[in-house]
Backbone as CSV, one residue per row, in Angstrom:
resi,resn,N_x,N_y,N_z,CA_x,CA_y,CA_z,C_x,C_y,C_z
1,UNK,98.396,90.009,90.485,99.795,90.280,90.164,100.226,89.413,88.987
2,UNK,100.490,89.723,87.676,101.027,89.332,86.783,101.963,89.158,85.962
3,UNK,102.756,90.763,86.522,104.116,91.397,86.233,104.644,92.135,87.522
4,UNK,105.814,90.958,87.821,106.838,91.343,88.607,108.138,92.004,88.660
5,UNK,108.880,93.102,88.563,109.817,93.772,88.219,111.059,93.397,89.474
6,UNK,112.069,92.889,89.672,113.170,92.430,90.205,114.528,93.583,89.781
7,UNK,114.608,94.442,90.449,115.705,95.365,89.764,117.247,93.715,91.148
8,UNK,118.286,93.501,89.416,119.407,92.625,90.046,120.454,93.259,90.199
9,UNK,121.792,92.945,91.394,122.765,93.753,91.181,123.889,92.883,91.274
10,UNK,123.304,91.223,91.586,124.162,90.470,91.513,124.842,89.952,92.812
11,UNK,123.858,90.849,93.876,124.041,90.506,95.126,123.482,89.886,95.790
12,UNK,123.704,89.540,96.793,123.105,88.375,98.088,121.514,88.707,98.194
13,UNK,121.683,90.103,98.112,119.941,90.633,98.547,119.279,91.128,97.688
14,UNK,119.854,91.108,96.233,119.281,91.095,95.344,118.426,89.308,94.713
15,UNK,119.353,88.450,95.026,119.289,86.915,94.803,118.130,86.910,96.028
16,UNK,118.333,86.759,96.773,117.049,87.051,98.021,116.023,87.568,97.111
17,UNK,115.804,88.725,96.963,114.638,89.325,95.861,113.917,88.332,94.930
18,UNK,114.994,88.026,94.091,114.675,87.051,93.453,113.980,85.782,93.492
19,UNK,114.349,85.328,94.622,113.688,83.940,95.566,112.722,84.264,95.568
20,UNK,112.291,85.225,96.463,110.763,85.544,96.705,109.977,85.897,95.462
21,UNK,110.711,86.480,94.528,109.612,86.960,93.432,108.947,85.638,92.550
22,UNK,110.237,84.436,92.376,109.740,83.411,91.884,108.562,82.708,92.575
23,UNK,108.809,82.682,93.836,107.486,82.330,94.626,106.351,82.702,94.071
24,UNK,106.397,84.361,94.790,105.055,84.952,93.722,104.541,84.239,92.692
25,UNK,105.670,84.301,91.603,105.333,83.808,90.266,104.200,82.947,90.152
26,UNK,105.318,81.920,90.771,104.589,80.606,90.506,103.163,80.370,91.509
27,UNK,102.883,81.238,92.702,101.298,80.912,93.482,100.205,81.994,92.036
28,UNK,100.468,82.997,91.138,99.833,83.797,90.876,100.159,83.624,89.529
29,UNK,100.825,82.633,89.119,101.288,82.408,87.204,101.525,83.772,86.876
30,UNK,102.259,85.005,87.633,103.083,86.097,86.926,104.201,85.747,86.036
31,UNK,104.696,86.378,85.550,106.132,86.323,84.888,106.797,87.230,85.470
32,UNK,107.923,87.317,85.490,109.425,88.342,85.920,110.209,88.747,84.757
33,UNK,110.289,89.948,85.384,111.205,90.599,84.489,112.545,91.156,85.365
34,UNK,113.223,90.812,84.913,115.192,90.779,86.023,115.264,92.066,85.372
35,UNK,115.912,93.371,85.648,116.531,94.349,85.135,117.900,94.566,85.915
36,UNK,119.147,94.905,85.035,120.410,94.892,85.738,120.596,96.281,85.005
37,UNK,120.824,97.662,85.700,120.983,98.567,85.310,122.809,98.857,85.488
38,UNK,123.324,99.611,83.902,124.840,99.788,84.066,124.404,101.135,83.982
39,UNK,125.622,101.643,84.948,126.025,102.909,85.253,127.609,102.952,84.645
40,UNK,127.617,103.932,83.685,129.028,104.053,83.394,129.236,105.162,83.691
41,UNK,130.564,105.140,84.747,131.188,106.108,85.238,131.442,107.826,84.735
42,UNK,130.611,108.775,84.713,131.003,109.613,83.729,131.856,110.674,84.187
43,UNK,132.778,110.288,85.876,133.678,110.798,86.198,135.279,110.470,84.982
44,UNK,135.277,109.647,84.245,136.032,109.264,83.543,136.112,110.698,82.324
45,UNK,135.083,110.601,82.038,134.761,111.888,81.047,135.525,113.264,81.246
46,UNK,135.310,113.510,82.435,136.142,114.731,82.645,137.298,115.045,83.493
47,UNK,137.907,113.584,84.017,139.328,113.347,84.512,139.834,113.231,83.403
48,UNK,139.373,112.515,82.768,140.944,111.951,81.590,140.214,112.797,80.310
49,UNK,139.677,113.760,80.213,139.268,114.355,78.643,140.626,114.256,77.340
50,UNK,141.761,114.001,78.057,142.814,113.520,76.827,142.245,112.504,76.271
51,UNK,142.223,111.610,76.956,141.751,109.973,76.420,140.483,110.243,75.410
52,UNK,139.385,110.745,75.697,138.500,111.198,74.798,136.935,110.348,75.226
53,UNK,136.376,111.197,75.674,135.079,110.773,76.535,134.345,109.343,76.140
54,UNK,134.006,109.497,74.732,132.999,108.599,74.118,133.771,107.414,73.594
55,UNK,135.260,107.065,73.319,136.630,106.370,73.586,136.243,105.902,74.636
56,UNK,136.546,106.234,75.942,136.743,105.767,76.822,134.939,104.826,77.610
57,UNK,134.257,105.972,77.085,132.939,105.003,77.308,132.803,103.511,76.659
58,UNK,133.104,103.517,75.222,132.705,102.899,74.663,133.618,101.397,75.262
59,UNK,135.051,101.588,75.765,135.910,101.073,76.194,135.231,100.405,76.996
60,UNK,134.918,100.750,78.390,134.396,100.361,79.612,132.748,99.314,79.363
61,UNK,132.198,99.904,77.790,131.175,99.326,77.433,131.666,97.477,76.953
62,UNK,132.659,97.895,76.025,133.110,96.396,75.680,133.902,95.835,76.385
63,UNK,134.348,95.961,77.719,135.146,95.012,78.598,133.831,94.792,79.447
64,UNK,133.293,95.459,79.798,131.968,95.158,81.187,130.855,94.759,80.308
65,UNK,130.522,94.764,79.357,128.793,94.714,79.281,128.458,93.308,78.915
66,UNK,129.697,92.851,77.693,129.268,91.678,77.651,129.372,90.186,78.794
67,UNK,130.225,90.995,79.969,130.674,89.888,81.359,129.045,90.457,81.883
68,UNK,128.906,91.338,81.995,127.148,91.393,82.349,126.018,90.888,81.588
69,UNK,125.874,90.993,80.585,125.009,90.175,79.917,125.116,88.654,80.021
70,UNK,126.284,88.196,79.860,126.423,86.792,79.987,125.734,86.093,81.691
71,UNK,126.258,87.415,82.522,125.753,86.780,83.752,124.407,87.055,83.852
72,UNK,123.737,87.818,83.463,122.391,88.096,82.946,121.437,86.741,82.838
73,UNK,121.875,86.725,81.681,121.599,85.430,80.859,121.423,83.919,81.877
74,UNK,122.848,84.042,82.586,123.021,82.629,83.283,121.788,83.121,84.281
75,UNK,121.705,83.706,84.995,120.622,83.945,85.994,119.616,83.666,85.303
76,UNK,118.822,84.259,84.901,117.542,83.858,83.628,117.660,82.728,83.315
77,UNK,118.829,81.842,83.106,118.359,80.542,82.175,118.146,79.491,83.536
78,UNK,119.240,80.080,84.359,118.872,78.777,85.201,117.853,78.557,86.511
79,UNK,116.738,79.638,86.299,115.856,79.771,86.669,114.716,79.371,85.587
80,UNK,114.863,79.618,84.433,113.672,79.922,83.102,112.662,78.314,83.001
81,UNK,111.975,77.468,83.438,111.298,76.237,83.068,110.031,76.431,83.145
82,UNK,109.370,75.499,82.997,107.833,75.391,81.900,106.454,76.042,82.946
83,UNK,107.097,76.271,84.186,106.071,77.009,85.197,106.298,78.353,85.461
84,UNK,107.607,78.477,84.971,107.585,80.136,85.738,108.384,80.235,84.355
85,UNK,107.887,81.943,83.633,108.355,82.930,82.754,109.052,84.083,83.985
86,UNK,110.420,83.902,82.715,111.316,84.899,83.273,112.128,85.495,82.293
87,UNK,112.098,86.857,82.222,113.293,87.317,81.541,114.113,88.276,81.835
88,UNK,115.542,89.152,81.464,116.089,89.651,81.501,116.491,91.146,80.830
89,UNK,116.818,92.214,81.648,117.219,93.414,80.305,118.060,94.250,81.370
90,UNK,119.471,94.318,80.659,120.398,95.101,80.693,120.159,96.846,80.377
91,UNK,119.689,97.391,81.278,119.302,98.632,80.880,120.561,100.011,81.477
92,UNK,120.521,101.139,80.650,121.489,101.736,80.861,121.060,103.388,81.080
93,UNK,121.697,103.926,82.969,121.422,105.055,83.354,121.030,104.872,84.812
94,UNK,120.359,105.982,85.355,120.465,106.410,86.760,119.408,104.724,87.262
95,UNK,119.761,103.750,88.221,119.006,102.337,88.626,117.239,103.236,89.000
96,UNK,117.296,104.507,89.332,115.905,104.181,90.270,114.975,105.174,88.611
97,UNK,115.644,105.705,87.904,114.921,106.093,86.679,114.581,104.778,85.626
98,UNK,115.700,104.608,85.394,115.366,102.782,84.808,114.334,102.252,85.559
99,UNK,114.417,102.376,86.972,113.576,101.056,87.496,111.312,101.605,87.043
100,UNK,111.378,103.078,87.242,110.746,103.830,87.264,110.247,103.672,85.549
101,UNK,111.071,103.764,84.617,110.716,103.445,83.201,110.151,102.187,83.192
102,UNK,110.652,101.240,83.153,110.150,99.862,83.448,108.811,99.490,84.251
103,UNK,108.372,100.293,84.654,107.162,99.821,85.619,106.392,100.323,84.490
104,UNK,106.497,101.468,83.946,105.447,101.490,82.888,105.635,100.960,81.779
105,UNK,106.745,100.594,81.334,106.890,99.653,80.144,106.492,98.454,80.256
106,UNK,106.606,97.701,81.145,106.305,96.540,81.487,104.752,96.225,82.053
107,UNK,104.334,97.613,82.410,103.158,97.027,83.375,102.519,96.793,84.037
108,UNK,103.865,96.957,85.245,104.121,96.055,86.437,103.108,96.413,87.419
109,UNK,103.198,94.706,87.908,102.122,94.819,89.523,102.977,94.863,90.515
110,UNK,103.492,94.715,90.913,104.442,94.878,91.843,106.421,94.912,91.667
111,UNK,106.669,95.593,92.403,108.488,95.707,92.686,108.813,94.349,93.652
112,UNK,109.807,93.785,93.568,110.518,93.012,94.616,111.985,93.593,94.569
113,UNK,112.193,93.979,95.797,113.555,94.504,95.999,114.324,93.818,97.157
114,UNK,115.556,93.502,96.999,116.509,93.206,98.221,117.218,94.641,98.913
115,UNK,117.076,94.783,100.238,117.840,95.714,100.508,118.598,95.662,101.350
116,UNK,120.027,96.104,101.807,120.685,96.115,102.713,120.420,96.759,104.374
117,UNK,119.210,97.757,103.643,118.745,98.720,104.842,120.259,99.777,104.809
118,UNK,120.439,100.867,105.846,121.024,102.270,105.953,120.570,102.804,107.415
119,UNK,121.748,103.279,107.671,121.110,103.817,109.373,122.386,105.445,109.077
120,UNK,122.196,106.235,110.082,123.362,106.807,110.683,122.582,107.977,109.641
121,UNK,124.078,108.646,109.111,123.968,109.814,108.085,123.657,109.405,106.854
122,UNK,124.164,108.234,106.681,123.690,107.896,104.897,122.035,107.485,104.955
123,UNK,121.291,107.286,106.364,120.100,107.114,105.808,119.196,108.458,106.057
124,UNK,120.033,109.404,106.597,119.705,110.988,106.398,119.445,111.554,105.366
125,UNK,120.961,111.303,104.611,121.421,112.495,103.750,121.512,111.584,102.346
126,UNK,121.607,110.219,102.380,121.598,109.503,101.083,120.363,108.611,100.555
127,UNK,119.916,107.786,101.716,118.998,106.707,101.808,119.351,105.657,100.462
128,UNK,118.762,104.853,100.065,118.979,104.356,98.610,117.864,103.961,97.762
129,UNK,118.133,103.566,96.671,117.330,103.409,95.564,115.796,102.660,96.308
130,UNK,116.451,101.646,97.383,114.988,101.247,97.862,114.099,102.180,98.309
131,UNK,114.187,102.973,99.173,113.244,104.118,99.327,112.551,104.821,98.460
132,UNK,113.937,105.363,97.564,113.391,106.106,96.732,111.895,105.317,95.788
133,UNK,112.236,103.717,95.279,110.965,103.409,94.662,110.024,103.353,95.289
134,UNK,109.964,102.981,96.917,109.058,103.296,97.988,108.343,104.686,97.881
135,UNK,109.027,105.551,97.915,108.786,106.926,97.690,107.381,107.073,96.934
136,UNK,107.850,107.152,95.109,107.816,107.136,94.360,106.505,106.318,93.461
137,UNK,107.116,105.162,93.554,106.117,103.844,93.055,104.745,103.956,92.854
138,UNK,104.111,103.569,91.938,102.507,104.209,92.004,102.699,102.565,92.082
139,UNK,103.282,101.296,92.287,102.767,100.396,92.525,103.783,99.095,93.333
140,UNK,102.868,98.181,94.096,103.534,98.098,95.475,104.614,97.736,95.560
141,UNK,105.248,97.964,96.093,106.661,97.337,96.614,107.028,96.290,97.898
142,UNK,107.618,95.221,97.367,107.862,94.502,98.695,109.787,94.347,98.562
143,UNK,109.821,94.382,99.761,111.203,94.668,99.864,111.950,93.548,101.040
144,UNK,112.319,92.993,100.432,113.005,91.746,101.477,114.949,92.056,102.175
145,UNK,115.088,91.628,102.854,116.772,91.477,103.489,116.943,89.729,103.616
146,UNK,116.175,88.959,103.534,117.138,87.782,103.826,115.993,86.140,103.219
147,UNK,116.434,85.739,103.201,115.697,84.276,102.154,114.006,84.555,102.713
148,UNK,113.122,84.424,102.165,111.569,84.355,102.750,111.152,83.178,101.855
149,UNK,110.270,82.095,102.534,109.016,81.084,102.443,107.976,81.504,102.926
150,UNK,106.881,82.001,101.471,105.637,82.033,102.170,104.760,80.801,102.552
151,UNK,105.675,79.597,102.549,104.429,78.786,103.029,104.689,78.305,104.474
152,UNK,105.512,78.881,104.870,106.155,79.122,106.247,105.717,79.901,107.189
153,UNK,104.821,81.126,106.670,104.170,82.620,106.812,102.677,82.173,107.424
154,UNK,102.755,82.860,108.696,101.162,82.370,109.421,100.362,83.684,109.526
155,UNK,101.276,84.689,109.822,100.531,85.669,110.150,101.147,87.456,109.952
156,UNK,100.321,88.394,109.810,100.701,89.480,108.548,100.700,90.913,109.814
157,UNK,100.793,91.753,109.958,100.879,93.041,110.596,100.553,94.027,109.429
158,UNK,99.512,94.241,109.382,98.931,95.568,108.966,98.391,96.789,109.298
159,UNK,99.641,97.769,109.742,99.827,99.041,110.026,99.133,100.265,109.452
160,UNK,97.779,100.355,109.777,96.523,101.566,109.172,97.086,102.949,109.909
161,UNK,96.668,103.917,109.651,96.620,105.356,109.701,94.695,105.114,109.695
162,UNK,94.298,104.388,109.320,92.678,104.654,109.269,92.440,105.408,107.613
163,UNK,93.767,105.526,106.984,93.381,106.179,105.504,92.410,105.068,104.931
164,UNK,91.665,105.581,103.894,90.951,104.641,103.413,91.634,104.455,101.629
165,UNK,92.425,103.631,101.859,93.325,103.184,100.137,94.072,102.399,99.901
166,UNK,94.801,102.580,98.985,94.903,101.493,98.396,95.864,100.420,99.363
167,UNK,96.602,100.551,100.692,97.136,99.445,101.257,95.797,98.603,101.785
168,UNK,94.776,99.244,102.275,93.398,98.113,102.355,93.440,97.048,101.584
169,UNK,93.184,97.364,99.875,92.896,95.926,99.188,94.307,95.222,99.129
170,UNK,95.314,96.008,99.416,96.895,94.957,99.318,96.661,94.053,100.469
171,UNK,96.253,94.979,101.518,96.601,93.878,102.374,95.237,92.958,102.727
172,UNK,94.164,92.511,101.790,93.311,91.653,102.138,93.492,90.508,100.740
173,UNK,94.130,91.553,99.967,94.470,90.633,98.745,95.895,89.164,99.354
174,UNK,96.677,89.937,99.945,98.011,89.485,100.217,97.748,87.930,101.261
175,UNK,96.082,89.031,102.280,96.443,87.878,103.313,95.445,86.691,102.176
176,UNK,94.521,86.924,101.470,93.555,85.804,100.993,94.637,85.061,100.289
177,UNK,95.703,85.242,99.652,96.716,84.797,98.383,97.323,83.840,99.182
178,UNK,97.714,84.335,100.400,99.101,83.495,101.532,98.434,82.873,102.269
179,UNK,97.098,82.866,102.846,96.393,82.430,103.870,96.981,82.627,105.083
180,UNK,96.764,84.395,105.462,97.560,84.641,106.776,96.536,84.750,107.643
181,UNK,96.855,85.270,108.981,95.997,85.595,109.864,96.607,87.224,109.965
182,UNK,95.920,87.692,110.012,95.966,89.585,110.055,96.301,90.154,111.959
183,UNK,96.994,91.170,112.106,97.357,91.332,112.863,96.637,92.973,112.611
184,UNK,95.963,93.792,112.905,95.362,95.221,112.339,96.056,95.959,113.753
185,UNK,97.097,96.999,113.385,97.881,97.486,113.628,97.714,99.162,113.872
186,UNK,97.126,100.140,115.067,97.175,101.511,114.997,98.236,101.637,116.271
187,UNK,99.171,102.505,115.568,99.813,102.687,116.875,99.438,104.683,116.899
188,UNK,99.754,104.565,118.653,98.987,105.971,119.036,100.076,106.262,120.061
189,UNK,100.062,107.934,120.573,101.045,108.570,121.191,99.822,108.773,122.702
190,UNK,100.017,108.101,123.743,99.388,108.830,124.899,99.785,110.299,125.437
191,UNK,100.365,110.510,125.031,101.010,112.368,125.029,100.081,112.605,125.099
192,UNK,99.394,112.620,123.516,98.510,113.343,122.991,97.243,113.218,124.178
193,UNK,96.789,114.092,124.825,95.606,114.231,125.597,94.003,114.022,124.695
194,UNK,94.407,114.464,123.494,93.076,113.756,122.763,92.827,112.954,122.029
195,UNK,94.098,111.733,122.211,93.927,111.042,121.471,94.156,109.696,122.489
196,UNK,93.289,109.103,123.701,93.437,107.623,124.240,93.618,106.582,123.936
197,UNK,94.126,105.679,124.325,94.045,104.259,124.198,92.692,103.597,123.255
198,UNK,91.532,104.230,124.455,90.272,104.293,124.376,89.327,104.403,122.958
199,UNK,90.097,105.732,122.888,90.359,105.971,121.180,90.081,105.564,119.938
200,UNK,91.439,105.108,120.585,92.378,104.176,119.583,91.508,102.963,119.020
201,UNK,91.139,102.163,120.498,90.919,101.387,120.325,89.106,101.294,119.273
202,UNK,88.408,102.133,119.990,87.113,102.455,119.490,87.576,102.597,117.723
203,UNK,88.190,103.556,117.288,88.612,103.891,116.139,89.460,102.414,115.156
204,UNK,90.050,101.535,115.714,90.554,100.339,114.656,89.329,99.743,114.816
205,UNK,88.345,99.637,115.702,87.109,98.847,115.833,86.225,99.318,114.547
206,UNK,85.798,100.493,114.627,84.763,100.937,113.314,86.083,100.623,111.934
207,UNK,86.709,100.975,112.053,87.742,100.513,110.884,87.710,99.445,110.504
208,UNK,87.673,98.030,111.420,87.527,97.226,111.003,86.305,96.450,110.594
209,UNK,85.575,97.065,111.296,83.737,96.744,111.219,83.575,97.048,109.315
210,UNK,83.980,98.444,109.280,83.104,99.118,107.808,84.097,98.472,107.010
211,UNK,85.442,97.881,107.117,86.145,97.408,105.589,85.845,95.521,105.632
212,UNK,85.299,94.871,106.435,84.774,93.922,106.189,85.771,93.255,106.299
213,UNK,87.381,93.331,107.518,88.287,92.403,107.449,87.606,91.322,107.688
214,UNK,88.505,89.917,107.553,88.395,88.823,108.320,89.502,88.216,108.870
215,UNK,89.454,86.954,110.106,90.724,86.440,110.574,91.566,86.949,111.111
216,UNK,90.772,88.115,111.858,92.250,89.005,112.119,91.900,89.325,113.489
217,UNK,92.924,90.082,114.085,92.742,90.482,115.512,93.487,92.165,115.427
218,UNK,92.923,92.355,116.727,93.022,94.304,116.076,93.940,94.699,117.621
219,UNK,94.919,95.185,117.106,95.886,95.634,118.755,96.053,97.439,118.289
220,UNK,96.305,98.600,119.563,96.876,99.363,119.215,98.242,99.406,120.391
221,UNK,99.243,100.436,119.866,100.379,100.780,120.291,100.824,101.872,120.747
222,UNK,101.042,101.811,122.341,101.588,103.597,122.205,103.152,103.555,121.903
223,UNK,103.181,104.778,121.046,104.483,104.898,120.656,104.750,106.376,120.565
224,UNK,105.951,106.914,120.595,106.136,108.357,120.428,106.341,108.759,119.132
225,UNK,106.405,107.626,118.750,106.591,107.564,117.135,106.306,106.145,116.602
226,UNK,105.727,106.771,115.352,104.679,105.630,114.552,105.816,104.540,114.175
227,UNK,106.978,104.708,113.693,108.087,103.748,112.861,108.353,103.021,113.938
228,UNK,108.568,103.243,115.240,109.285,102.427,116.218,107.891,101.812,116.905
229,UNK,107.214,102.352,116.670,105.723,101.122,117.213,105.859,100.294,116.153
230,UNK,105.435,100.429,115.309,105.444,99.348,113.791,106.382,98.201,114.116
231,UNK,107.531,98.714,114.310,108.763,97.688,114.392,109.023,97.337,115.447
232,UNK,108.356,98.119,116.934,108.758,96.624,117.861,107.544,96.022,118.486
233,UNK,106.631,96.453,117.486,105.032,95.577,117.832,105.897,94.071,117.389
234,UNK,105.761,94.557,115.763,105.808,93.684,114.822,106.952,92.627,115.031
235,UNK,107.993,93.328,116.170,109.235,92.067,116.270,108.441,91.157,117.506
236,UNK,108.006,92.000,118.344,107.269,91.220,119.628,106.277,90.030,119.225
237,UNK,105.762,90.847,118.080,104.808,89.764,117.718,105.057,88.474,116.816
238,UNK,106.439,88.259,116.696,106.904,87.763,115.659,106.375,87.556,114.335
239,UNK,105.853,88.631,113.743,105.599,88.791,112.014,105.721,88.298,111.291
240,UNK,105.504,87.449,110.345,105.939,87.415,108.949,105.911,88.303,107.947
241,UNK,105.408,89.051,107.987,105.426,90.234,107.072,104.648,91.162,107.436
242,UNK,104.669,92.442,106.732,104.224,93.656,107.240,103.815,94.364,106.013
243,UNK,102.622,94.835,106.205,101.749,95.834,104.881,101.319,97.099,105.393
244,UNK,101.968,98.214,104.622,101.551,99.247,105.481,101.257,100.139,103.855
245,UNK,100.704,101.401,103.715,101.043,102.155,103.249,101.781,103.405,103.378
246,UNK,102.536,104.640,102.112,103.391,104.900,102.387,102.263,106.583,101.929
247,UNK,102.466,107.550,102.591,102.134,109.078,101.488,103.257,109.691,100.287
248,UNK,104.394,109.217,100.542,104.733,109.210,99.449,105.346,111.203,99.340
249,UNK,105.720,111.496,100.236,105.790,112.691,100.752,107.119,113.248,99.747
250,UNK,107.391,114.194,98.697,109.046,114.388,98.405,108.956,115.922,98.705
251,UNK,110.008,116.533,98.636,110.747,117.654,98.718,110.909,118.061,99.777
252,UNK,109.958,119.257,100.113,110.102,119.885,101.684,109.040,119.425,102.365
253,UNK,107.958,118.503,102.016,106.708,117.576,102.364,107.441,116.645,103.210
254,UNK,108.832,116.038,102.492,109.733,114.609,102.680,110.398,114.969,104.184
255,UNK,111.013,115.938,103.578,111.883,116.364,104.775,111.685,116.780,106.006
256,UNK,110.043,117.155,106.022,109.453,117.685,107.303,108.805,116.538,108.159
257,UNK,107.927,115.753,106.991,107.171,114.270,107.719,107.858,113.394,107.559
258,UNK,109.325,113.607,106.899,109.968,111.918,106.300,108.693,111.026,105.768
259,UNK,108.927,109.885,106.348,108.200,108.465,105.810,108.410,107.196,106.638
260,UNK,107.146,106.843,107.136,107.248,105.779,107.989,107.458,104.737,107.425
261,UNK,106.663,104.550,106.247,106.924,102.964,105.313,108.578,102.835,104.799
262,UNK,109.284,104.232,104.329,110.734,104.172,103.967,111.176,103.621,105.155
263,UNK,110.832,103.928,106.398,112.172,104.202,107.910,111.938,102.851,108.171
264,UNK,110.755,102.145,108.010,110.214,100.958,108.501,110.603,99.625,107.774
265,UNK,110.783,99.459,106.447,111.580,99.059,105.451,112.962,99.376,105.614
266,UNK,113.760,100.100,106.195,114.654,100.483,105.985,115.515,99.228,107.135
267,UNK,114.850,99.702,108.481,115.072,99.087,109.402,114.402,97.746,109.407
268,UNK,113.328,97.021,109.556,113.100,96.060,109.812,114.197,95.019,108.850
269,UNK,113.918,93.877,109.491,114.189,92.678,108.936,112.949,91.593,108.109
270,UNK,111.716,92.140,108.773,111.012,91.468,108.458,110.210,91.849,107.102
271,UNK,110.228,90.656,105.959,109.657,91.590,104.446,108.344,92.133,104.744
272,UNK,108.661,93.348,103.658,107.822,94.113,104.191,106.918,94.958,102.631
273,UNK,105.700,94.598,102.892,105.055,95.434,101.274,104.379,96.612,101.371
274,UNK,105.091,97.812,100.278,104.365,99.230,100.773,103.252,99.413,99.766
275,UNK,102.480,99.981,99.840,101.755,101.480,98.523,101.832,102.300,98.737
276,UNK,101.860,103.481,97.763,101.433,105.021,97.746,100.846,104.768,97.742
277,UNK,99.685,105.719,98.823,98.760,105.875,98.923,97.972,107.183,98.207
């Protein structure tokens, strides 16, 4: 990891984000890149068309942009010293297209995001930008809600499907980087008549045999659903973090399988790092 992308909004759980990404930084000598995306209102445009659209943009540009840049700036500087590279860019348009431009402009090895999480109808019918880069992302995302120390961090929950990709090397990379102890994670539905405990268990066994984990211990879960095993293994077990991968499912793919890594991120508390897989 060398390039870290921090989308800021100036909030509590964005500053959270931030914390952790400097961490990163500094165990892996990455640099950061802060992006603060402005959205200018373009309901203005066609309420007040007297006033005159590109008038009134330009308006909203010179009272707000330079109180954003300046705070920009202060964030960046008073983080910026001789161990950790950091910089800043004020970028302008939809946050999860910006954030999406930037990963290839920049590079990037990983996202750090703060999120509030979403439940009810808005995480139905709206969800937010965190998902969506979850979604999306051809590269990983870790997504925090509240201050994290990885040198505090003993031990990791890594949630397989048995796919064979790319969350494998995240999560052997993640635990060798942090020095965790691995928790190897299948959760299974006993409904299912052909699919046992027994299974289960036989099946994380060759899984773990042929990818050559180490340090780890291998549990499965019955659950009726994969998101709510994940999350109350992982609270039972008290976690420090959680690596799962995501398929990355959109349209009528999204809407039929959803997404366990979105629902699981969404809800947990505990940080949590995805891939498309």
């Amino acid at each position: 990891m060398k390039t870290l992308i921090v989308p800021y909004d100036f909030s509590t759980e964005a500053e959270f984000a931030l914390n952790t990404a400097i961490q990163l930084a500094k165990i892996q000598e990455a640099t950061i890149k802060l992006i603060h995306v402005v959205e200018v209102p373009s309901g203005y445009l066609s309420l007040y068309p007297e006033y005159g659209g590109f008038q009134m943009e330009n308006l909203y540009n010179d009272q707000i942009i330079k109180v954003l840049e300046d705070k920009l700036n202060h964030v960046v500087e008073k983080h910026l010293s001789g161990d950790l590279m950091i910089s800043g860019d004020l970028l302008y348009g939809k946050p999860f297209d910006s954030i999406q431009k930037t990963i290839v402009s920049e590079q990037a090895d990983l996202i750090v995001m703060g999120s509030k999480g979403a439940s009810g109808l808005k995480e139905i019918f709206v969800g937010s930008n965190t998902e969506r880069v979850i979604r999306y992302s051809e590269v990983p995302v870790l997504t925090v809600k509240h201050e994290v120390d990885f040198s505090q961090m003993s031990e990791m929950v890594f949630a397989t499907d048995f796919s064979d990709n790319k969350s494998i090397k995240l999560a052997k990379d993640l635990q060798k980087m942090l020095g965790l102890k691995m928790k190897l994670l299948k959760v299974y539905n006993s409904s299912d008549w052909a699919y046992t405990e027994d299974t289960a268990i036989e099946r994380i066994q060759e899984f773990a045999k042929y990818h050559h984990f180490k340090d780890y211990t291998y549990h499965v879960y019955d659950s009726p659903f994969v998101t709510d095993g994940i999350l109350h293994f992982s609270e039972k077990e008290k976690a420090d973090l959680i690596v799962m991968g995501t398929h990355g499912y959109t349209g009528i793919g999204h809407l039929i399988a959803g997404s366990n890594a979105e629902s699981v991120a969404n809800h947990t508390k505990i940080p949590i790092f995805t891939v498309r897989v």
